[in-house]
C-alpha positions as CSV (number, residue, x, y, z in Angstrom):
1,X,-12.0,109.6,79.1
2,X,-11.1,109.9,75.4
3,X,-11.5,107.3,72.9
4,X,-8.9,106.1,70.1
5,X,-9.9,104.3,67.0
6,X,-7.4,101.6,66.9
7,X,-6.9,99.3,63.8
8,X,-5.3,96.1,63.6
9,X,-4.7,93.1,61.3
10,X,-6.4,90.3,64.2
11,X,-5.3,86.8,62.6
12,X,-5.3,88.0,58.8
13,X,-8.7,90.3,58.9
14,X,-8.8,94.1,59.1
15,X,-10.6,95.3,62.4
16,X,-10.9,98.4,64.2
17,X,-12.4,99.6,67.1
18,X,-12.8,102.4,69.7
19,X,-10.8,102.2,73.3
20,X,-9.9,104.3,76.4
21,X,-5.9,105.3,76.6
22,X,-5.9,102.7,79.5
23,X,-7.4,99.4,77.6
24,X,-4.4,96.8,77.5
25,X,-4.6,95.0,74.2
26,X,-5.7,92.2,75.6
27,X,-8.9,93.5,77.3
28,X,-8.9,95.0,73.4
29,X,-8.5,91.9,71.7
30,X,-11.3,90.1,74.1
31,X,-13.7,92.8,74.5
32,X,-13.8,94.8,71.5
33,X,-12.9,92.5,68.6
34,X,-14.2,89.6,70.3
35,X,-10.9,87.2,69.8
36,X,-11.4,85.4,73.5
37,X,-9.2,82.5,72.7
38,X,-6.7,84.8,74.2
39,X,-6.8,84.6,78.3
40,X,-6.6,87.0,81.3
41,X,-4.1,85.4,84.1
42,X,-1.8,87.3,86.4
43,X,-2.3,90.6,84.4
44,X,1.1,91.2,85.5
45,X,3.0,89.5,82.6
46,X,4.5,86.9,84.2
47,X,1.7,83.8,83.8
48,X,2.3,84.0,79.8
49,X,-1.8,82.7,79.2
50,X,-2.1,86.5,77.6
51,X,0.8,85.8,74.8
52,X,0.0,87.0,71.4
53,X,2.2,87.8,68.4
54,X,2.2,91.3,67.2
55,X,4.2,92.1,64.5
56,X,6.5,88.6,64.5
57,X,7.1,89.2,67.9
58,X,5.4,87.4,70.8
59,X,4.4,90.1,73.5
60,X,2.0,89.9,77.0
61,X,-0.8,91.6,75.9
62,X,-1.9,92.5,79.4
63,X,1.2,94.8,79.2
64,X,0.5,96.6,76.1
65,X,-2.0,98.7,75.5
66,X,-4.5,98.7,72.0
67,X,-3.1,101.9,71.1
68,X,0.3,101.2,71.0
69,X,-0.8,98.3,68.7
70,X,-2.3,100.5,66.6
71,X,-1.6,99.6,62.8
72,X,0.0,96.1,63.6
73,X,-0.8,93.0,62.5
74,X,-1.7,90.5,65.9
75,X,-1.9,86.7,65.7
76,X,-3.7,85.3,68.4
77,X,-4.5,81.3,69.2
78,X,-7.5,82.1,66.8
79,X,-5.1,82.4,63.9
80,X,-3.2,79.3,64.6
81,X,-5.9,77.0,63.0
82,X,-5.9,77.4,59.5
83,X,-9.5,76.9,57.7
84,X,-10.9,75.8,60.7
85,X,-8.6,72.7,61.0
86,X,-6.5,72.2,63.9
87,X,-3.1,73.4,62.9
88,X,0.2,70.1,63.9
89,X,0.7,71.8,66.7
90,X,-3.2,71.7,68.1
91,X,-3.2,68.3,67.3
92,X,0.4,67.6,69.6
93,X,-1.3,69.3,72.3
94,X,-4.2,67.2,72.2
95,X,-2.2,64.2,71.2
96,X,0.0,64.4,74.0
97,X,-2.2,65.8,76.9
98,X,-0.2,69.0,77.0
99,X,-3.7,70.6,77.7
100,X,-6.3,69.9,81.1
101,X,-8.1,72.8,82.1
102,X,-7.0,74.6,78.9
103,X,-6.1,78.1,80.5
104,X,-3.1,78.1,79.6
105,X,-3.1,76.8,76.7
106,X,-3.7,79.8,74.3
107,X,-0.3,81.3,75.5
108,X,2.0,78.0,75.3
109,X,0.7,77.6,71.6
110,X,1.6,81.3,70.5
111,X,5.3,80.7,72.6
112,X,5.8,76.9,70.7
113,X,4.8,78.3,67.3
114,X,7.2,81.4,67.4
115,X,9.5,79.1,68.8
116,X,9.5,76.6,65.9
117,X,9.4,79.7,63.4
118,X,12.9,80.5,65.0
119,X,14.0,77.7,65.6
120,X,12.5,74.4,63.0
121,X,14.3,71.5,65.1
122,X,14.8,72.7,69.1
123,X,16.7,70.5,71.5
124,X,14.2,69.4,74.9
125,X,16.3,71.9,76.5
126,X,15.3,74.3,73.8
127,X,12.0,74.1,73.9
128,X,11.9,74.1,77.8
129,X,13.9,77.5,77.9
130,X,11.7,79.0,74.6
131,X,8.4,78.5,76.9
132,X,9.8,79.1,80.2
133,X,8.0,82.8,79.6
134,X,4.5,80.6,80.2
135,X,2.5,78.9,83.6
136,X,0.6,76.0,83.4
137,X,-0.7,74.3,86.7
138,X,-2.1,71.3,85.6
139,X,-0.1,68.9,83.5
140,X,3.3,69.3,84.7
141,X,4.8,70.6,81.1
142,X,5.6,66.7,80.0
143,X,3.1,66.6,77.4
144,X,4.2,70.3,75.8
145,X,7.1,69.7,75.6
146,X,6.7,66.3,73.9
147,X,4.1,68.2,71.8
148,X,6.4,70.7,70.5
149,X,9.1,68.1,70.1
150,X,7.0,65.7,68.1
151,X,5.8,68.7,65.3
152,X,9.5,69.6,65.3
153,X,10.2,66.1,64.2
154,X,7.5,65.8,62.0
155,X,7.8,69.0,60.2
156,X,11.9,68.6,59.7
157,X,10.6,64.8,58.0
158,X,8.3,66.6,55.9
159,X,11.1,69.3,54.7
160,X,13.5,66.5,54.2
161,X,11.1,64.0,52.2
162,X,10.6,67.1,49.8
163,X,14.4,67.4,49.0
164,X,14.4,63.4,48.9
């Protein structure tokens, strides 16, 4: 099987590796560059634990594979936290219980902060349709969706105290 050198911007760093045709980007991200905050679920796109942003755009990177990412820059959960501080939104999550076993957790993170890049202050429905994409079977989506509520809030405060 031939290997491709793929290169990628991973959370802000230059990285490169070597790959099968067939590697998704996710086995990629996991295996080669060593980014596991990223999970495995359904490997059939539809659990949303495997969401990562490549370039802006949220994808299911058991559905992509590290060649086609080739040259892209890829956020993961890893790049959430800025300086090794939780980022708002980590701190909803744990705030609000909107994490239990955690699997899902990477994913829903990813969705909620491309959703509050598009859209700063999201209705409930909103949010509930922006992270419909992503599974959890533990904490029956409550605390998420307060989470991502609750930074929306807080951020739109914080924009509005700066114009005050």
């Amino acid at each position: 099987m031939k290997s491709h050198l793929v290169k990628i911007n991973l959370n802000g760093v230059e990285r490169e590796g070597l790959c099968e045709s067939r590697t998704t980007l996710l086995d990629f991200i996991r295996h080669d560059l060593g980014a596991t905050g990223t999970h495995a679920g359904c490997e059939h796109g539809v659990c949303g634990a495997c969401t990562v942003e490549v370039d802006q755009q949220i994808i299911r990177s058991c559905l992509m594979f590290a060649c086609q990412a080739d040259g892209s820059s890829v956020n993961t959960v890893e790049g959430i936290a800025k300086s090794g501080d939780m980022s708002d939104l980590q701190n909803a999550f744990k705030k609000h219980h909107a994490l239990q076993c955690g699997f899902c957790t990477s994913g829903f993170l990813i969705s909620a902060d491309d959703l509050l890049k598009k859209n700063p202050n999201p209705t409930e429905t909103e949010v509930r349709e922006g992270l419909s994409g992503n599974l959890c079977r533990c904490t029956g989506y409550v605390g998420i969706i307060e989470a991502v509520l609750e930074v929306a809030s807080t951020r739109a405060r914080k924009i509005g105290g700066e114009h005050a």
